[in-house]
C-alpha positions as a Markdown table, in Angstrom:
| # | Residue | x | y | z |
|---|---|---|---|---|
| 1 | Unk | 0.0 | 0.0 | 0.0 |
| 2 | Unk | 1.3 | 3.7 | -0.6 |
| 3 | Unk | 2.0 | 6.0 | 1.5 |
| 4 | Unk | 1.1 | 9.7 | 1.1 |
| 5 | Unk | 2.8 | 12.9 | 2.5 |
| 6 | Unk | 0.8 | 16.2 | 3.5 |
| 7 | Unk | 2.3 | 19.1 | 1.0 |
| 8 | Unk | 1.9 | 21.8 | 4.0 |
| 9 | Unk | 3.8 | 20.1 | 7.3 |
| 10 | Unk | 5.6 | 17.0 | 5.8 |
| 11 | Unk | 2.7 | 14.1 | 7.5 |
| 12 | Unk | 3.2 | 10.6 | 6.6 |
| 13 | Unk | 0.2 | 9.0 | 6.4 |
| 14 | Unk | 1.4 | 4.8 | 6.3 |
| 15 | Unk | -1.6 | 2.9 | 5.6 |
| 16 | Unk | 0.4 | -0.1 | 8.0 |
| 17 | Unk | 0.2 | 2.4 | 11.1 |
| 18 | Unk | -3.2 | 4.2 | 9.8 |
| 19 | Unk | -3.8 | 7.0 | 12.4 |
| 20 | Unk | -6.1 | 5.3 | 15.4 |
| 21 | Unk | -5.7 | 8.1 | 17.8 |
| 22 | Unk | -8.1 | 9.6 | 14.7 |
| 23 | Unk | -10.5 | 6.7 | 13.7 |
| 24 | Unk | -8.3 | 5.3 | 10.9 |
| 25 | Unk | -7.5 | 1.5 | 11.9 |
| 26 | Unk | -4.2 | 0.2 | 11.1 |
| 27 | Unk | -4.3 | -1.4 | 7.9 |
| 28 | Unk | -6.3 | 1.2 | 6.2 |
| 29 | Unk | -5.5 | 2.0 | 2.6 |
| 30 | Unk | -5.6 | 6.4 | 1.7 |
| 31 | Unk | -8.8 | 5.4 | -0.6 |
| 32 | Unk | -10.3 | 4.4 | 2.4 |
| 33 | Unk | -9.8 | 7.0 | 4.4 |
| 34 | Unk | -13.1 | 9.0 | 5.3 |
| 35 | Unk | -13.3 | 11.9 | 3.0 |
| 36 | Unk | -13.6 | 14.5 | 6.2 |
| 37 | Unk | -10.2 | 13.3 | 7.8 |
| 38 | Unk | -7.5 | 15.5 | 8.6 |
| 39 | Unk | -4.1 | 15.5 | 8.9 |
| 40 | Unk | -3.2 | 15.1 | 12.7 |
| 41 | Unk | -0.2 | 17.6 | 12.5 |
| 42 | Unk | -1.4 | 20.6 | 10.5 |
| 43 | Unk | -5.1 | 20.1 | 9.9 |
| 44 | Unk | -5.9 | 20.0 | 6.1 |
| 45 | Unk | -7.6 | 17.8 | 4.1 |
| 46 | Unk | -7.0 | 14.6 | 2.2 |
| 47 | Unk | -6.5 | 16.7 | -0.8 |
| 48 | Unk | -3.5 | 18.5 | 0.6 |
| 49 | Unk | -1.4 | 14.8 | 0.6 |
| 50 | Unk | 0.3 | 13.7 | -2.4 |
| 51 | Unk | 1.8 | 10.4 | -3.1 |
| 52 | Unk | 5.5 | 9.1 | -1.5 |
């Protein structure tokens, strides 16, 4: 699975880890990521994440 990087604060999301302390179970690829996450760091939106 990829990972992808927020463009504003440097974020890995690693679909491995996912981000539980946020509702995203390890194991949880990006394209299933609810739409309305953010990233835990900075704030923004899915759309602000680009591919490692």
């Amino acid at each position: 699975m990829d990972k992808y990087v927020c463009d504003l604060c440097g974020y890995v999301y690693d679909p491995a880890v996912g981000d539980p302390d946020n509702g995203v179970a390890p194991g949880t690829a990006w394209e299933q990521v609810p739409a309305d996450w953010v990233c835990p760091l900075c704030g923004v939106g899915k759309d602000q994440f680009s591919k490692e």
